[in-house]
C-alpha positions in Angstrom: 40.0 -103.0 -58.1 36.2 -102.3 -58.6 36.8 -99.1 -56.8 39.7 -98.3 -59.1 37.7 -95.0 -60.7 37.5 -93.5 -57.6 40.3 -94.0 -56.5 41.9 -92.8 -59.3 40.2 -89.5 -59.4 42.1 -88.8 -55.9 45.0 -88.8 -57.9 47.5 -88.8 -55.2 51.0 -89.0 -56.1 52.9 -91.5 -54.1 56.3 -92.2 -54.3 57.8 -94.7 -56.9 59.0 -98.1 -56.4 62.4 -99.8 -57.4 62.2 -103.4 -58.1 65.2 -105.0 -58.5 64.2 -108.3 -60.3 61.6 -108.4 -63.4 59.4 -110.8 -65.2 57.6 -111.5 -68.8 54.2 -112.4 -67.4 54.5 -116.6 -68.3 57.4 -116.7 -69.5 60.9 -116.7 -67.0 63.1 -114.4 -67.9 65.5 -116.5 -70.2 68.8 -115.7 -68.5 67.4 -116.4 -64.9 65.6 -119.7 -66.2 69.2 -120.7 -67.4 70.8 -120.2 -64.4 68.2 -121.9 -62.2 69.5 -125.7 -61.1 66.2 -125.9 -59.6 63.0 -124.5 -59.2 59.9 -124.6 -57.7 56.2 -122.6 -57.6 54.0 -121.0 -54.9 50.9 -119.4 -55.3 49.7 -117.0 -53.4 46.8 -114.9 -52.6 46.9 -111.5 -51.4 44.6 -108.8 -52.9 45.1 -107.4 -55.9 47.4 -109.4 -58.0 48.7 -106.2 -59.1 50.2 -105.3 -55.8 51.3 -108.6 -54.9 53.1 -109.6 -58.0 54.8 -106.2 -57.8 56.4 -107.1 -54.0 57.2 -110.6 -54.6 59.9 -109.5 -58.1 61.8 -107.6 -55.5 62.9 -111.1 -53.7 66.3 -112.2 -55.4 65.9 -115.6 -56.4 62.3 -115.1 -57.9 62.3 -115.8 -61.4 58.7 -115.0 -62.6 55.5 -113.8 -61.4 52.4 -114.2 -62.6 48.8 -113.1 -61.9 45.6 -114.8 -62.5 43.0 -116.9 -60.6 42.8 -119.7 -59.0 40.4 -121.7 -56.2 37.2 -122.0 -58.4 35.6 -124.5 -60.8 35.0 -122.4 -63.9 37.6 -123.3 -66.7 39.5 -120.2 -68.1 38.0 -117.4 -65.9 38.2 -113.7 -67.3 38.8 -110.5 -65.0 34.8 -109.8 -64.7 33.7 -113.0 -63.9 35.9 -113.7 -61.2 35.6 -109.7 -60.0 32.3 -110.7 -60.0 32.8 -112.8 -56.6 30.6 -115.6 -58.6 32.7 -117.4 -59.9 34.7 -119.1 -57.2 37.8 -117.7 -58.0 40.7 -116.0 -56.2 43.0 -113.5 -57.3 46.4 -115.0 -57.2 49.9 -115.0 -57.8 52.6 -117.6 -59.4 55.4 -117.4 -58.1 58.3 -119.1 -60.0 62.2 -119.3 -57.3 65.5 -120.5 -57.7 65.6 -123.3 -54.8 69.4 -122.6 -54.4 68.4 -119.0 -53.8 65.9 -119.1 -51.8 63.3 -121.3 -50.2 59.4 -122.0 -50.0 59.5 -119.7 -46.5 61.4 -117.5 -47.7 58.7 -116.7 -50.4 55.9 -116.5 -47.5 57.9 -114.2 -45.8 58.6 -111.8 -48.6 54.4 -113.0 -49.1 53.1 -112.3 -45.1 55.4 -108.6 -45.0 53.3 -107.0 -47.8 49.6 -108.4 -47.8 47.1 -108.2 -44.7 46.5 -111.9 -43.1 44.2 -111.0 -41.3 41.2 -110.2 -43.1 38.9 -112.7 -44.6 36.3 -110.6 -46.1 38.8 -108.9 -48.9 41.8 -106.9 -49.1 41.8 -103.4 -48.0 39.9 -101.7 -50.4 39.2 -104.7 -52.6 36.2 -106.4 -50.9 34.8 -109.7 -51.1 35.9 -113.6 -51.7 37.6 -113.4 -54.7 40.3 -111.0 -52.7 40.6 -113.1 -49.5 44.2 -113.9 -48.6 44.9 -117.8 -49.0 48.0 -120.1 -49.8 47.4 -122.8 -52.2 50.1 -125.4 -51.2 51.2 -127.5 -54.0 52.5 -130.6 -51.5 52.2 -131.7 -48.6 55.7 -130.4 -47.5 54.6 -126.9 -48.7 51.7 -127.4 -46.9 53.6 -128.0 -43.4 56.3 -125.3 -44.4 53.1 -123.0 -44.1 51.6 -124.1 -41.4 54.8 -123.7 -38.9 55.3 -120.5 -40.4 52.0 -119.3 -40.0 52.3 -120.5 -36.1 55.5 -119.0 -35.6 54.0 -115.6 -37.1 51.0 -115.7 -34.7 53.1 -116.2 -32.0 55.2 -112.9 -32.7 52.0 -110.7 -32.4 53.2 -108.5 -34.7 49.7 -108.3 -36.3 46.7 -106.6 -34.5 44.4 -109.5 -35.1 44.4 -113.4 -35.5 46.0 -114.6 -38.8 42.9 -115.5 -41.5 45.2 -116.8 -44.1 43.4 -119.9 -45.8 45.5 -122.9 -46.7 43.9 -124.5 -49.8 45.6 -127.5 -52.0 46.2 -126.3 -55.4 44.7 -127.7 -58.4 44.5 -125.5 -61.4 45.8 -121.7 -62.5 44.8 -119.8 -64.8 46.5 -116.5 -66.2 44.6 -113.3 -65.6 44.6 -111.2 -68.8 47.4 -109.5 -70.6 47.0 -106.3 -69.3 46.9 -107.2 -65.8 50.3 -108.6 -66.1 53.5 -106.3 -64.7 50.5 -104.0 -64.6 52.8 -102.1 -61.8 55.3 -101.3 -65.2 53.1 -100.9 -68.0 50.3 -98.6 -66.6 53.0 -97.4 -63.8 51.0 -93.8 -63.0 47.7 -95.2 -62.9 49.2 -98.3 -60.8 51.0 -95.7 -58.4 47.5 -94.0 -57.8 46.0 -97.2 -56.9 48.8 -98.3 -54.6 48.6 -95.5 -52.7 44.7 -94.8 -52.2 44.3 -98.8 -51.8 45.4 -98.5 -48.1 48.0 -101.3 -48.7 51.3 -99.3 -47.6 49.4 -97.0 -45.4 48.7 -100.3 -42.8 52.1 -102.0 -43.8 53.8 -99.5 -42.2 51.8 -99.2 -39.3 52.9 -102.6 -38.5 56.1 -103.3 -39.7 57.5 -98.9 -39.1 58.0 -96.3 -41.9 61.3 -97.8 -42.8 60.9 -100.8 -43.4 61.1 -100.4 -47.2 65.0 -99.8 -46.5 65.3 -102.6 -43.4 66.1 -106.2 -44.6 64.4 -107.5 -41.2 62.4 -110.4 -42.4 59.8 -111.8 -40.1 61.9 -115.2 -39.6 64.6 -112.8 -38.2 62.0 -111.3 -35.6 60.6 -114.5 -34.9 63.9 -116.1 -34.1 64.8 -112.9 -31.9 61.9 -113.0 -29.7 62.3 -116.9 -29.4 65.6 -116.6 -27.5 66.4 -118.1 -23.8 64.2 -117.5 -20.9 66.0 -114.4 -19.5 67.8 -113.5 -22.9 66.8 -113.6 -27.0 69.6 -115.0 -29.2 71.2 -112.9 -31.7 73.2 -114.9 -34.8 75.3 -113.3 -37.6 73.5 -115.2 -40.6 76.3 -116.7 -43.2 78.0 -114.2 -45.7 75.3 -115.3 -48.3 72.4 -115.0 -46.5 73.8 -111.2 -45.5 74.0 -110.6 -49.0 70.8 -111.6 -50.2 69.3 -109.7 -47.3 71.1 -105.8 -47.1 71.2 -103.2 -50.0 74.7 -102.7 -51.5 74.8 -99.6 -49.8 74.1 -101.5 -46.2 76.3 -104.4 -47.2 79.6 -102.1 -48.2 78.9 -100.5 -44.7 78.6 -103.1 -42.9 80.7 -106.0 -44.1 83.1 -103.4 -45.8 84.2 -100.8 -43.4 81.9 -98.0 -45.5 81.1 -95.4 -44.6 77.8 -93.4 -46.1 77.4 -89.6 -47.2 76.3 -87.1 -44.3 72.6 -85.4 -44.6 72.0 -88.1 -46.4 70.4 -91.1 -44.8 67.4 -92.2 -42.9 68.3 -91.3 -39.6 70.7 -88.4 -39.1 68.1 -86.2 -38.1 65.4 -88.7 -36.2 64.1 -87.6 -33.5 61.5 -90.0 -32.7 61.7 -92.4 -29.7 63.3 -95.6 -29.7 66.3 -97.9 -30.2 68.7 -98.7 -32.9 69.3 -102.2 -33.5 71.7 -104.1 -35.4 70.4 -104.3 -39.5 72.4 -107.9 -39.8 71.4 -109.5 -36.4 68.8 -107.3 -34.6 71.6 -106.3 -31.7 69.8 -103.8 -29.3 73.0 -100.8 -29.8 71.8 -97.1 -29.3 68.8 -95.5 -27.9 66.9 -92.0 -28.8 67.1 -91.1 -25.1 71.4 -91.1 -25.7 70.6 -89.3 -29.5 71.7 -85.6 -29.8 72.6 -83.2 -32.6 75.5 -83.3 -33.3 75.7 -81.5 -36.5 77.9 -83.9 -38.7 75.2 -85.5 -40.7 75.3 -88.8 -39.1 73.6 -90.2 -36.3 75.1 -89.8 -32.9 75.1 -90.8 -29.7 76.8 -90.0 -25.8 76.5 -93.8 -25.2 75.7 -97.6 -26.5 72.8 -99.0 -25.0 75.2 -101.7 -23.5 78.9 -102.6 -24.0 77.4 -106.0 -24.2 76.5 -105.9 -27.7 79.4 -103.2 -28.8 82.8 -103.6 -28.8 85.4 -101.2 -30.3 88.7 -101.2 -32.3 91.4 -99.3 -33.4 91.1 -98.4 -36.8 94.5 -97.6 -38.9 92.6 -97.0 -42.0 93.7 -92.9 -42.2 97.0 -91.5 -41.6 96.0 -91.3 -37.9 94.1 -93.8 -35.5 90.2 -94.1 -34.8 88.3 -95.7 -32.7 85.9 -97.9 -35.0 82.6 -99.3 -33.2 81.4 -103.0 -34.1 78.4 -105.2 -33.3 79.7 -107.6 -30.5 77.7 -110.7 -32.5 77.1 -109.5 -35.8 80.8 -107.6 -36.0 79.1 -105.1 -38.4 81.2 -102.2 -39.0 78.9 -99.5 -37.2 81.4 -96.5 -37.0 83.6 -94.3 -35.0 83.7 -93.0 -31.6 85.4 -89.2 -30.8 85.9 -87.7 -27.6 84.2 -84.7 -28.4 80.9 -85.0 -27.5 78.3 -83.6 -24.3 78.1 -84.5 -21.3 77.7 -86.9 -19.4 80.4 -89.0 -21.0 81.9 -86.5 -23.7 81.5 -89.4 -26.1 80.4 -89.3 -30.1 79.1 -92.2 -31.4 79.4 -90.8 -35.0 77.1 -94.5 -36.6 76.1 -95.1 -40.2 72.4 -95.1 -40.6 72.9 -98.2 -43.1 74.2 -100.2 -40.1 71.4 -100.0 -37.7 67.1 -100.2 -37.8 64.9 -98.0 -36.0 62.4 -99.4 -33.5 60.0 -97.3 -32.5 58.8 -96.9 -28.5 55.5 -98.4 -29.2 56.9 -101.4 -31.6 59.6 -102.3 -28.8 56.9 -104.9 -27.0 55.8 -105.8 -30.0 59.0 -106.7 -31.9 60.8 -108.4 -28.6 62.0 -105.5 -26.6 59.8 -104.4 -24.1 63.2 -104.9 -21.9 64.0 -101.6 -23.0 60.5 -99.8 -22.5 61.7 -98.4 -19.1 64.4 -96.4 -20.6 61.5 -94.1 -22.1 60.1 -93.2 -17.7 63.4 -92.0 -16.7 
């Protein structure tokens, strides 16, 4: 944030963000606090508090967030010393969750998808110690819950360089200033400006794809793809609950409703990039860009599935006549409807719902746990 001014005079716009859960910085929000059984508190470091308590009030089951510091000796720290890098202090986060909602993984998922781990010496273009990324574990189960995770994320490779995540046992917080909190609400333009020129986005979607704002793919769900058998990865339809928590509404009625979404309008009627569309509930490998064509209806569509292993298809009496409906073989997502008026070879159309399926790009298929599909791209 010491480069703030500069940034600011860049005045890029960038485009806003929806948060679907808020927060009175110290203070649950009283109708959430009621209906907490149970409850429990993470801090986290990640960069600028600002950007960090921002992301994690988008995870349902979060109750509060709020910034301040944390990690050094000096009692009741203000924003310059600790910007300083003198005083010993981190930047962090409090995170306050619902335990029936969600657990202490869940929040260093939601944590590890929108912060760089990697970087010890600040956080993009925050530099120095007071920025480093660190979890202060309040237990010792906490402390394991982060550790396994930590491993399991290192061994997805998903980022370009080892994890530098500190693990530190928590002693004190102390709330950053009353302007810093919900910063992202209250000073909204000047907080957009920042978010953008900071870098933070820019690299998030380098590693996780452009879309992953709209994709509920959490890294436990990548992690648990790639860790399947020797010769196959597993793919499990999560319980209704877990689905819920996970898609939009728009992705859920689709989905787990027999939707269907509006033409021309959604992410991937008109994509023309290289890769594969996998299932948004259980990561099922279904179409591929090489199959893709334009078919002028406003939806995706394709000649062919990847494999008839992970699609299966119905006939659908929902209209005055019968369709063909298309469903994910272990997710049984409602994906949509097949017509036989479609090119060669097979005279197929795969009419899909963009709400069903994620996009993985060519070069994230190794990466994410699909290289097995790579040679479709050298025919």
């Amino acid at each position: 944030m010491k480069t703030f001014s500069k940034l600011l005079a860049a005045a890029v716009l960038a485009t806003p963000l929806v948060f679907l859960l808020t927060s009175q910085p110290g203070n649950a929000d009283s109708t959430k606090a009621v209906a907490a059984k149970s409850t429990d508190i993470a801090t986290l470091a990640g960069g600028c508090f600002w950007c960090t308590e921002s992301d994690l009030e988008k995870l349902p089951g979060v109750i509060s967030v709020v910034s301040g510091y944390a990690g050094g000796d000096l009692e009741n720290p203000t924003y310059r010393q600790v910007s300083s890098g003198k005083s010993g202090h981190i930047e962090v986060i409090q995170v306050t969750y619902d335990t029936d909602v969600v657990s202490y993984e869940n929040v260093l998922d939601q944590f590890f998808r929108h912060i760089d781990p990697t970087d010890s010496k600040g956080s993009f273009v925050d530099r120095g110690p007071q920025y480093r990324p660190a979890i202060f574990y309040h237990n010792d189960e906490q402390k394991q819950v982060a550790i396994d995770f930590m491993s399991d994320i290192e061994s997805l490779g998903i980022f370009k360089k080892p994890l530098a995540t500190e693990l530190i046992a928590y002693t004190q917080f102390w709330p950053a200033e009353e302007y810093h909190q919900d910063y992202y609400k209250k000073s909204s333009l000047k907080y957009k400006y920042y978010r953008y020129n900071s870098g933070r986005d820019q690299y998030l979607d380098e590693i996780f794809g452009e879309n992953r704002q709209e994709m509920p793919m959490t890294l436990r769900m990548l992690i648990d793809n790639k860790n399947g058998s020797a010769n196959a990865k597993r793919y499990q339809k999560p319980s209704e609950e877990t689905i819920k928590k996970a898609l939009t509404p728009l992705q859920f009625y689709v989905t787990q409703e027999d939707g269907t979404e509006r033409p021309f309008d959604n992410p991937y009627w008109d994509n023309k990039q290289e890769g594969i569309y996998v299932d948004i509930v259980t990561g099922e490998p279904l179409f591929s860009s090489t199959d893709k064509y334009k078919s002028g209806t406003g939806w995706p569509s394709f000649t062919k599935p990847i494999s008839d292993k992970y699609v299966v298809t119905t006939t659908d009496f929902k209209l005055i006549y019968p369709r063909t409906e298309v469903r994910s073989r272990i997710g049984d997502s409602h994906l949509g409807h097949v017509f036989k008026d479609g090119p060669k070879p097979t005279g197929l159309r795969y009419c899909m719902n963009s709400a069903a399926m994620k996009f993985i790009p060519k070069s994230k298929l190794a990466q994410l746990g699909y290289d097995e599909f790579l040679p479709l791209f050298n025919q």
